[in-house]
C-alpha positions as CSV (number, residue, x, y, z in Angstrom):
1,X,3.3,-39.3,-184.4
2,X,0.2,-40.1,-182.1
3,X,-2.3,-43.0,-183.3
4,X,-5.8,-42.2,-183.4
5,X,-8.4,-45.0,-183.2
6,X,-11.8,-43.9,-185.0
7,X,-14.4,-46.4,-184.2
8,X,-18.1,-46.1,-185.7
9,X,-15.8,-44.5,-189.1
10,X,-18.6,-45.0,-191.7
11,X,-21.4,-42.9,-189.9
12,X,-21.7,-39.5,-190.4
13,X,-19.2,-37.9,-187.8
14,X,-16.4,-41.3,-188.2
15,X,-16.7,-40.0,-192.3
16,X,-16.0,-36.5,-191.7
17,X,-12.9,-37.1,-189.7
18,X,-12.0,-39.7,-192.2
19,X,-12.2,-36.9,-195.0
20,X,-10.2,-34.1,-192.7
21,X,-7.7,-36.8,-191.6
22,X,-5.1,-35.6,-193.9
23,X,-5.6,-32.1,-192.5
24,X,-3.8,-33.4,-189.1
25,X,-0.5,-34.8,-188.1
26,X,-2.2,-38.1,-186.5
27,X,-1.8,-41.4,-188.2
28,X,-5.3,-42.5,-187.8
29,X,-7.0,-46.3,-187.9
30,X,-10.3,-46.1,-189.1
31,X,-12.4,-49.1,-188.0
32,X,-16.3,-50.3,-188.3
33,X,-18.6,-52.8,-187.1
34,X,-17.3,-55.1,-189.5
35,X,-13.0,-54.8,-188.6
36,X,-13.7,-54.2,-185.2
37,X,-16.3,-55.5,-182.6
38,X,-16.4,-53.1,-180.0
39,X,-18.3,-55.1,-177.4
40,X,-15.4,-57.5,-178.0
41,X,-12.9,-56.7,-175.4
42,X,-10.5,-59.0,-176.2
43,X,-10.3,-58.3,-179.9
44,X,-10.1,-54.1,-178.9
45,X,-7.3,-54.7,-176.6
46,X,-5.5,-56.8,-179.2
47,X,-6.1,-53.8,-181.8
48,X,-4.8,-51.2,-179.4
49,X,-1.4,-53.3,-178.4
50,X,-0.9,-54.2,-182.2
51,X,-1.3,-50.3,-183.5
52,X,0.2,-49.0,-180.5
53,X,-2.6,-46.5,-180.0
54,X,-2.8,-43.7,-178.1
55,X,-6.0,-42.2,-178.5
56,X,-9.7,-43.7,-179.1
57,X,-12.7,-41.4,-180.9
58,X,-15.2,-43.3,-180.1
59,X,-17.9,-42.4,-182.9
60,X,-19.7,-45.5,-182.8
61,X,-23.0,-45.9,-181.2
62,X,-27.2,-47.7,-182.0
63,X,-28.9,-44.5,-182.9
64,X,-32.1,-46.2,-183.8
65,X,-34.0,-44.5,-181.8
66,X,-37.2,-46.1,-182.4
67,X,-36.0,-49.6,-182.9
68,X,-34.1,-49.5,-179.6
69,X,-37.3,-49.6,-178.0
70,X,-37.2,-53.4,-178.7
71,X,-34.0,-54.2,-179.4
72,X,-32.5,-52.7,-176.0
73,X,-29.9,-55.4,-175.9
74,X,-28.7,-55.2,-178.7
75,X,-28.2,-51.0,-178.1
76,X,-27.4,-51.7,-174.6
77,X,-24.2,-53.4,-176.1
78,X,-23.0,-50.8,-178.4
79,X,-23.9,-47.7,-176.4
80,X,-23.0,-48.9,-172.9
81,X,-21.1,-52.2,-172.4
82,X,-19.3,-51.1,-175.4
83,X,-18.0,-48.1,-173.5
84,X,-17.5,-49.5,-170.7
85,X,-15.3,-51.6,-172.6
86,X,-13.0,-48.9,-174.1
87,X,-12.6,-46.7,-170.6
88,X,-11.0,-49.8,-168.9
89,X,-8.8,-50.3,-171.5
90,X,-8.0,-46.5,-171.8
91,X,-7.5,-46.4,-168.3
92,X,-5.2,-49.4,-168.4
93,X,-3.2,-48.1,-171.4
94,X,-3.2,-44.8,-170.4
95,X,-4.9,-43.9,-173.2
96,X,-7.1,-40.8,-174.2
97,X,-10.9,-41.0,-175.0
98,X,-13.2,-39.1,-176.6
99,X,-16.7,-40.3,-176.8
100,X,-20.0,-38.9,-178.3
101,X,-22.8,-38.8,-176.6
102,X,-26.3,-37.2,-176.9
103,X,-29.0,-34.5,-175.8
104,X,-31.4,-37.4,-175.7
105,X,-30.0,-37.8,-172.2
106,X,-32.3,-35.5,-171.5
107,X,-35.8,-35.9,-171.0
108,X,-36.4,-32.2,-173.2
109,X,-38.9,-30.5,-170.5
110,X,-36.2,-27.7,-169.7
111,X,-37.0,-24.1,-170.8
112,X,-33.4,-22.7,-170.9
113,X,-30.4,-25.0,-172.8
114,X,-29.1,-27.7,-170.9
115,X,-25.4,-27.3,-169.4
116,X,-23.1,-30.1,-168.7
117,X,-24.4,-30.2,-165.0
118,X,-28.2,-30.3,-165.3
119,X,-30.1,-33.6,-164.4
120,X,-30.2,-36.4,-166.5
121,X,-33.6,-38.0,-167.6
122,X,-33.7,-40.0,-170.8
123,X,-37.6,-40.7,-172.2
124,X,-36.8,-44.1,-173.9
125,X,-34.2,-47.2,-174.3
126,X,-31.5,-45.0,-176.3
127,X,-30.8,-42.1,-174.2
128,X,-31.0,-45.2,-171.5
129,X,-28.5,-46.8,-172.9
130,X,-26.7,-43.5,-173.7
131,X,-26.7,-42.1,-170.5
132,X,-25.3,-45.5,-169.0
133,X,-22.1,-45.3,-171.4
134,X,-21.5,-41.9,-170.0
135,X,-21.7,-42.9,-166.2
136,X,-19.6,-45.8,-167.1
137,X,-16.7,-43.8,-168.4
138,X,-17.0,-41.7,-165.9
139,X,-17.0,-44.4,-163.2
140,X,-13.8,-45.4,-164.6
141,X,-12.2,-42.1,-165.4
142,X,-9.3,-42.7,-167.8
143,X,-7.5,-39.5,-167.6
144,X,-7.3,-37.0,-170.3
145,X,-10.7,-38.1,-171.4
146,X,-14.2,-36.2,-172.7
147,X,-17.2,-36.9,-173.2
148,X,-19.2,-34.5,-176.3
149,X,-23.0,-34.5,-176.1
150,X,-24.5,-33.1,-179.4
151,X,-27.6,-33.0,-181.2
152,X,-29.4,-33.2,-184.5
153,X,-26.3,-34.4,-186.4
154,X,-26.7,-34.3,-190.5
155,X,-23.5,-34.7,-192.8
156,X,-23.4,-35.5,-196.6
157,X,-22.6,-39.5,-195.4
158,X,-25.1,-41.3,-193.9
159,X,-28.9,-41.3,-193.3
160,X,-30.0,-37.9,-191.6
161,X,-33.1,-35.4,-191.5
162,X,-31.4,-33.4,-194.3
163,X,-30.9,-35.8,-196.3
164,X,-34.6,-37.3,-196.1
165,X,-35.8,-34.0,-196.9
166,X,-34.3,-33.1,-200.1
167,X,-35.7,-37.3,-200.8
168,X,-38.7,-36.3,-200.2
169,X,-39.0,-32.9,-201.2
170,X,-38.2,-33.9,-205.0
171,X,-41.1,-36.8,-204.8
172,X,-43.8,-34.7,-202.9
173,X,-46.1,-31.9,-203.6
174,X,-46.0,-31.1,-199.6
175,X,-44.8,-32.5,-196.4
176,X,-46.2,-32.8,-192.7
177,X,-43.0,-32.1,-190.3
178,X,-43.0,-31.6,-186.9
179,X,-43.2,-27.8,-185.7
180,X,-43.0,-28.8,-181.6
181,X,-39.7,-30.2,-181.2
182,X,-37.0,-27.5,-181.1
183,X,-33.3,-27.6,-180.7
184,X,-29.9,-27.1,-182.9
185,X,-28.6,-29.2,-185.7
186,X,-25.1,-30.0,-185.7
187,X,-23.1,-30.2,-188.8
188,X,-21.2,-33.5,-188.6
189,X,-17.9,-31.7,-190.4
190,X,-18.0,-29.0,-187.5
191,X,-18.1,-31.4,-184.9
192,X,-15.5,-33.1,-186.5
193,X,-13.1,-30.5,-186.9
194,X,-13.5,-29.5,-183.6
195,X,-12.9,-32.6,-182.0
196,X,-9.6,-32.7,-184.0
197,X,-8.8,-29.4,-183.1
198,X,-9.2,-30.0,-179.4
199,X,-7.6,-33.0,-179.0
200,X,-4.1,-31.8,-178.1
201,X,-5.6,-29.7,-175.6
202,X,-7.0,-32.0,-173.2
203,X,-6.0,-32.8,-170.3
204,X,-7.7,-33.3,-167.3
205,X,-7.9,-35.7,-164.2
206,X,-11.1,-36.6,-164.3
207,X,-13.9,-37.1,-167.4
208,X,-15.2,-33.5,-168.7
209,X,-18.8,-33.2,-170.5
210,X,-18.6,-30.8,-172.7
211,X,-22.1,-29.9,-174.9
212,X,-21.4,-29.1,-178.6
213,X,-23.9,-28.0,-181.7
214,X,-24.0,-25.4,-184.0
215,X,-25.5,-22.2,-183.3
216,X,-29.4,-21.3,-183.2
217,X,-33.0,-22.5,-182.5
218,X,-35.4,-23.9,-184.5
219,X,-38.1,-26.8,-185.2
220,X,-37.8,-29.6,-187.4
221,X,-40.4,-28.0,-189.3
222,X,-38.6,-24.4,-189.4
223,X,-35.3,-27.0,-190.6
224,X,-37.5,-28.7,-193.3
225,X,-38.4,-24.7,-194.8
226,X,-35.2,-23.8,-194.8
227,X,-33.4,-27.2,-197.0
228,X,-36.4,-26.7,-199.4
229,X,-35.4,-22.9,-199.9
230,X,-32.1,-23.7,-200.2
231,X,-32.3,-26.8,-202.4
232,X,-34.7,-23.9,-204.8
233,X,-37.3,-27.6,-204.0
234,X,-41.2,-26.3,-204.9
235,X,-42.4,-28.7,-201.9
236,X,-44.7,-27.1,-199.0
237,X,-44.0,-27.4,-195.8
238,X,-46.5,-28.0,-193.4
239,X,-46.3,-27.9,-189.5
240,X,-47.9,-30.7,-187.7
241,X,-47.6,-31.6,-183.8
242,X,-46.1,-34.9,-182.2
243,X,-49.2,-35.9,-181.1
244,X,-49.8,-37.0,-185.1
245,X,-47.0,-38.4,-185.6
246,X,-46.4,-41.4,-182.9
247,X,-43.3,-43.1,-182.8
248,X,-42.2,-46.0,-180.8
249,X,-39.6,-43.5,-179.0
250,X,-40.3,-40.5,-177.7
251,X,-38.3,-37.8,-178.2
252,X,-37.0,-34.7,-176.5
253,X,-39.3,-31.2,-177.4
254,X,-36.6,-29.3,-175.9
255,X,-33.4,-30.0,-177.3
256,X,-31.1,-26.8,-177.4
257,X,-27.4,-27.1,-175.3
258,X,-25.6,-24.6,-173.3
259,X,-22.1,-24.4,-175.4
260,X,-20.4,-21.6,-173.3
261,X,-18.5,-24.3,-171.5
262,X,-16.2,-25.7,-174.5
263,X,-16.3,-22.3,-175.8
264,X,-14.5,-21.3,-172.8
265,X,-12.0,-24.0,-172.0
266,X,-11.0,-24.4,-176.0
């Protein structure tokens, strides 16, 4: 039986796998922040030769987006050294890695959905810090390896947009949400199952990108409409533009991805 290594395994995709574990023939280590220090090289490589692991999901990642803007070292670290980090030891122990990335590589002026192949331009110190973990790994290149960008994750763990919604939508009367910013939430459990589902099938020489969401277009304020008529929530939704509601961070308008890739290959 392979052993899986799930890094980041309290956030919202490292819980899902964690709750479909048993679903698979993997013996799986589930580790966090606080059992294992990715940026610690040392201590991973000890942890991979004392579980005898042969495969790393690397879900752990600094996805404050807003706080990264001044605390870049700190998600510098986690979402690029950290990486770095895990593809030389893959590549040393000829190990597989899957790593999640995200659309916010993008800089979200496109007017189709990004594919795997279209030019990277991050707006602020996350999808910096993003992007440099991907060109690490692929730098690198441990074989048998992937890289998933995603979007708009939400997941019953965790903090997310759907979850702030139903908050807010039982203390409020009406809301102000953001009708300029389109793209595709992901459910974490999807994303999860499909990683798990895909993993015996890779195999390639050098790193793949694949993009994976769910299916469909809308805003965050079309998103907000819908959880309040699903959750039977009396709170009105009102659109409101970017421009009034500043954030440190700026963040892609344009985030929908071009799945027809993974679709194809798995």
């Amino acid at each position: 039986m392979l052993n899986v290594l799930v890094t980041g395994s309290n956030g919202q995709l490292g819980s899902e796998i964690r709750e479909l574990s048993p679903e698979y023939n993997y013996n799986f280590f589930f580790t966090d922040r606080n059992t294992l220090d990715i940026s610690d090289k040392k201590a991973v490589e000890e942890f991979l030769s004392r579980n005898d692991i042969n495969i790393i999901i690397n879900c752990a990642a600094y996805t404050a987006v807003d706080t990264a803007e001044s605390d870049e070292a700190n998600a510098d670290k986690i979402n690029h050294l950290a990486v770095k980090n895990l593809a030389e030891l893959a590549k040393d122990k000829n190990i597989q890695l899957i790593h999640i990335s995200t659309d916010y590589v993008f800089d979200g002026k496109n007017y189709k959905p990004y594919t795997e192949d279209d030019i990277t331009n991050p707006n602020g110190v996350y999808g910096a810090t993003k992007l440099a973990g991907e060109i690490a790994m692929q730098n690198i290149n441990p074989a048998n390896s992937i890289i998933i960008r995603t979007s708009w994750v939400y997941s019953s763990f965790g903090a997310n947009f759907v979850k702030t919604m139903l908050r807010l939508g039982k203390e409020k009367e009406s809301l102000g949400v953001i009708y300029d910013q389109v793209g595709t939430p992901t459910y974490a459990r999807d994303l999860a199952k499909a990683i798990l589902d895909i993993l015996p099938n890779i195999k390639n020489e050098k790193v793949a990108i694949y993009n994976y969401s769910n299916e469909g277009v809308l805003s965050w304020y079309d998103f907000a409409k819908e959880i309040m008529r699903m959750a039977k929530l009396e709170c009105v939704i009102n659109p409101i533009e970017t421009i009034d509601y500043p954030t440190p961070a700026q963040r892609p308008h344009y985030s929908l991805l071009n799945k027809s890739k993974i679709k194809k290959e798995f």
